[in-house]
MARROLO-396902 format. One record per residue (C-alpha): residue number from 1; x, y, z. Coordinates in Angstrom, 2 decimals. Example, Ala and Ser with C-alpha at 12.3 -4.5 7.8 and 13.67 -1.06 7.14 Angstrom:
% residues 2
<dodo><num>1</num><X>12.30</X><Y>-4.50</Y><Z>7.80</Z></dodo>
<dodo><num>2</num><X>13.67</X><Y>-1.06</Y><Z>7.14</Z></dodo>
% end
This chain:
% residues 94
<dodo><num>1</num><X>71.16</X><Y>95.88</Y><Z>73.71</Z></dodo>
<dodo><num>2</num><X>71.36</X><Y>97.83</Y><Z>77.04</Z></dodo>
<dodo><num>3</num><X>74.33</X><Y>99.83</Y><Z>78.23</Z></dodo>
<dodo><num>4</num><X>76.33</X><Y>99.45</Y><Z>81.43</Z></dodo>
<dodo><num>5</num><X>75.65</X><Y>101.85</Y><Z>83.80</Z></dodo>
<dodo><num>6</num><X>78.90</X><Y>104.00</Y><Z>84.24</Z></dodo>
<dodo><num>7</num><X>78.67</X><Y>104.62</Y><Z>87.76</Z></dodo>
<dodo><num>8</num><X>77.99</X><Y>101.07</Y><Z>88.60</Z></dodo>
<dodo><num>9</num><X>81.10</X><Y>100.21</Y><Z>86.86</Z></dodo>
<dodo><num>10</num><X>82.93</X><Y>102.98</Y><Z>88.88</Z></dodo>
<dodo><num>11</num><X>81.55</X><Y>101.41</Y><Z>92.02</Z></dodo>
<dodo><num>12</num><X>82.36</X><Y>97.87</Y><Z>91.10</Z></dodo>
<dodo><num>13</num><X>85.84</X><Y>99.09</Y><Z>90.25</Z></dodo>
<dodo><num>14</num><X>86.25</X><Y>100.91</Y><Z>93.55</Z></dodo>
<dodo><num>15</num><X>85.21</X><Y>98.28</Y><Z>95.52</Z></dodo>
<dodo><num>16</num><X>87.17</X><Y>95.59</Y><Z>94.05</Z></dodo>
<dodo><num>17</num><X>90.12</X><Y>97.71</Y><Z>94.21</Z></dodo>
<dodo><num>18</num><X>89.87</X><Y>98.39</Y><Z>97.81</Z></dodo>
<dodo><num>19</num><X>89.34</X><Y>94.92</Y><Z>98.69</Z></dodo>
<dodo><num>20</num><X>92.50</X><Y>93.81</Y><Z>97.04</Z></dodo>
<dodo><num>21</num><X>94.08</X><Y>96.74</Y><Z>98.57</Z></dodo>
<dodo><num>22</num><X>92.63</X><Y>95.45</Y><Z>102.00</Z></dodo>
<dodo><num>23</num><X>94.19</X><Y>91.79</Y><Z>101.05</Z></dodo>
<dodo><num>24</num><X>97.85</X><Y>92.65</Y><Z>100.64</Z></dodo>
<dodo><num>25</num><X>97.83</X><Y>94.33</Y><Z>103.44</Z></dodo>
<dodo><num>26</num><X>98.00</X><Y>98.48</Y><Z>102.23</Z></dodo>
<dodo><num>27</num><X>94.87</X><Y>99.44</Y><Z>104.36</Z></dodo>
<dodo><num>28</num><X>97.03</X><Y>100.85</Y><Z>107.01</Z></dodo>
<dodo><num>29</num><X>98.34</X><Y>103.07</Y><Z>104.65</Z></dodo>
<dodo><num>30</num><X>95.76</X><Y>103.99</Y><Z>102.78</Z></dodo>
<dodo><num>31</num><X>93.53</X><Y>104.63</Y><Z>105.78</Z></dodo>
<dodo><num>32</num><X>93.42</X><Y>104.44</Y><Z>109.27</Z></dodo>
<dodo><num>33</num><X>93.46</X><Y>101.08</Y><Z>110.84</Z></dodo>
<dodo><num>34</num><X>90.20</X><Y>99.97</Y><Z>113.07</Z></dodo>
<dodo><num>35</num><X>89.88</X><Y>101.77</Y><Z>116.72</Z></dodo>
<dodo><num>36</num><X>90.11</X><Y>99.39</Y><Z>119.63</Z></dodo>
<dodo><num>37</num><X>86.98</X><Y>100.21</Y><Z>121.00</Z></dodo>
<dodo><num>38</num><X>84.78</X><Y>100.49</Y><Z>117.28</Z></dodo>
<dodo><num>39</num><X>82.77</X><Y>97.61</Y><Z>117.00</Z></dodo>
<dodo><num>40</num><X>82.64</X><Y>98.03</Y><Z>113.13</Z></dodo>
<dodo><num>41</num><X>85.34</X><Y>98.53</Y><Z>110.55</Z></dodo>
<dodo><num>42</num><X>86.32</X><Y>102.57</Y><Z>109.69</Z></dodo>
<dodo><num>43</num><X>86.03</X><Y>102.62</Y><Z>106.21</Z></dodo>
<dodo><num>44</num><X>84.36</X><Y>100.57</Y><Z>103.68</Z></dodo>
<dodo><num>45</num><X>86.50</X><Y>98.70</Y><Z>100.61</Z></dodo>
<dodo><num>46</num><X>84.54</X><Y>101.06</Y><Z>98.46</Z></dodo>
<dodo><num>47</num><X>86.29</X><Y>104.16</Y><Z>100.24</Z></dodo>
<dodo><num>48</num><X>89.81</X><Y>102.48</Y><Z>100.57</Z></dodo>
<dodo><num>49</num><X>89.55</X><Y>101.89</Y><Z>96.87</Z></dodo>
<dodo><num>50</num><X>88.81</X><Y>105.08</Y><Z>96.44</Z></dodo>
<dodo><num>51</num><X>91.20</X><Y>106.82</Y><Z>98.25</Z></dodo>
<dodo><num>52</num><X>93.76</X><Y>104.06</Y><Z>97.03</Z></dodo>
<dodo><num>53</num><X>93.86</X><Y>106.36</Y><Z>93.89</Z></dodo>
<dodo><num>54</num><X>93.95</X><Y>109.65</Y><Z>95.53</Z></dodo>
<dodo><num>55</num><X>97.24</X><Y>108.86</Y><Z>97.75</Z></dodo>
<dodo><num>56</num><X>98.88</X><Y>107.42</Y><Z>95.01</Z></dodo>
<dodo><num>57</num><X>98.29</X><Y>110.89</Y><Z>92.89</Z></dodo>
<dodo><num>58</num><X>99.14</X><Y>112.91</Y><Z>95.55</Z></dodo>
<dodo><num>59</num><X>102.54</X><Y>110.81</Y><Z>96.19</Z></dodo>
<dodo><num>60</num><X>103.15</X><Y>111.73</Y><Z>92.70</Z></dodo>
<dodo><num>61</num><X>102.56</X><Y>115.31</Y><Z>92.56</Z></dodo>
<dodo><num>62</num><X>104.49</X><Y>115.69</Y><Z>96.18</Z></dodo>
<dodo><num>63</num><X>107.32</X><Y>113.18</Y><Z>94.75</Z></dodo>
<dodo><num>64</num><X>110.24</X><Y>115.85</Y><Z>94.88</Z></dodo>
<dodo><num>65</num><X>108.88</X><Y>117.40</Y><Z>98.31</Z></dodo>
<dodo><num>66</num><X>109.06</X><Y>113.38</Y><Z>99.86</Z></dodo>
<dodo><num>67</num><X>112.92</X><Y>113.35</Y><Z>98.22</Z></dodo>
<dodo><num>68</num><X>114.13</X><Y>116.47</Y><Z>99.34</Z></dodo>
<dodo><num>69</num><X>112.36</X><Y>115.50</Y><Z>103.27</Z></dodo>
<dodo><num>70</num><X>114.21</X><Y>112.14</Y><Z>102.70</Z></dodo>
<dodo><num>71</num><X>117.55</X><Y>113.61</Y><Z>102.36</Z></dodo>
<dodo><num>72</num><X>117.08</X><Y>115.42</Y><Z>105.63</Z></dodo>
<dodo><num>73</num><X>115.89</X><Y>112.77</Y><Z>107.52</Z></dodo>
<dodo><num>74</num><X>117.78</X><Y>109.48</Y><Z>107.19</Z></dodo>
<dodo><num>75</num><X>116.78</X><Y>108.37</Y><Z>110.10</Z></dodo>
<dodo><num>76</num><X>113.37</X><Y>107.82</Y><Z>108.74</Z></dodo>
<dodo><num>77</num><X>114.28</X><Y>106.35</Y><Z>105.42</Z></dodo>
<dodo><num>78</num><X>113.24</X><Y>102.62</Y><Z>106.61</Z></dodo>
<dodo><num>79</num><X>109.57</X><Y>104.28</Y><Z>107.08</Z></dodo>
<dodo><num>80</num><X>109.74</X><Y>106.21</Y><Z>104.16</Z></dodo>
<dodo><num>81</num><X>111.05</X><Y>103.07</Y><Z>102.11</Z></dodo>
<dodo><num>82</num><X>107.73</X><Y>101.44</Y><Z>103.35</Z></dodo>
<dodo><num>83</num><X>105.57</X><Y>103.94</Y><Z>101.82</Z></dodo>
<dodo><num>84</num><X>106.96</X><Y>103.77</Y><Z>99.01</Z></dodo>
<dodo><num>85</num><X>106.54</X><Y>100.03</Y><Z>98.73</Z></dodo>
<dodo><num>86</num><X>102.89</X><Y>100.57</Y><Z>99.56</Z></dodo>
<dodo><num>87</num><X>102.41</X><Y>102.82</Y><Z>96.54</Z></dodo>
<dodo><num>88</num><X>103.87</X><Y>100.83</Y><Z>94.21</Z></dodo>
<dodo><num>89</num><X>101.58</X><Y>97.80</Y><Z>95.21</Z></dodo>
<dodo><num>90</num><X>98.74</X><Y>99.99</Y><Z>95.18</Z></dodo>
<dodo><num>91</num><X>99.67</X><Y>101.06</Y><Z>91.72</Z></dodo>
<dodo><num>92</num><X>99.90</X><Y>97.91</Y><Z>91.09</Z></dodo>
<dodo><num>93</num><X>96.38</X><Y>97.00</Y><Z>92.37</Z></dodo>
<dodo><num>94</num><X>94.85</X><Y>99.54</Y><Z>90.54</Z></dodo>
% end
């Protein structure tokens, strides 16, 4: 019997990852949105899944930072509110 390839499974993962990140809607926050003039998308669903898992691990390890700027900034809390809505659908995704 033949073994899966690892890193085709790694791929396969990424990529379906990022394009169910790309369906709800978390692109934007994951990575930047498409330039007017740029014929062709920025980043492929492979990279979004990707770096769907690094964002997500670096809103964890910066967690208390992201509290403490919250406290200082109310103002902002709607926007940072959103983010962390995005990360917990992207933590969901993955």
């Amino acid at each position: 019997m033949r073994r899966a390839n690892p890193v085709a499974y790694a791929y396969s993962c990424a990529v379906f990852n990022g394009r169910k990140s790309r369906q709800i809607g978390l692109q934007k926050y994951v990575g930047r949105l498409q330039e007017l003039k740029r014929s062709i998308r920025r980043h492929s669903a492979f990279w979004i899944g990707l770096y769907g898992y690094l964002w997500v691990g670096a809103m964890e390890f910066w967690s208390d930072l992201a509290i403490a700027l919250m406290r200082k900034k109310p103002n902002k809390l709607p926007h940072f509110q959103k983010g962390l809505r995005a990360m917990t659908l992207i933590q969901s995704a993955l």
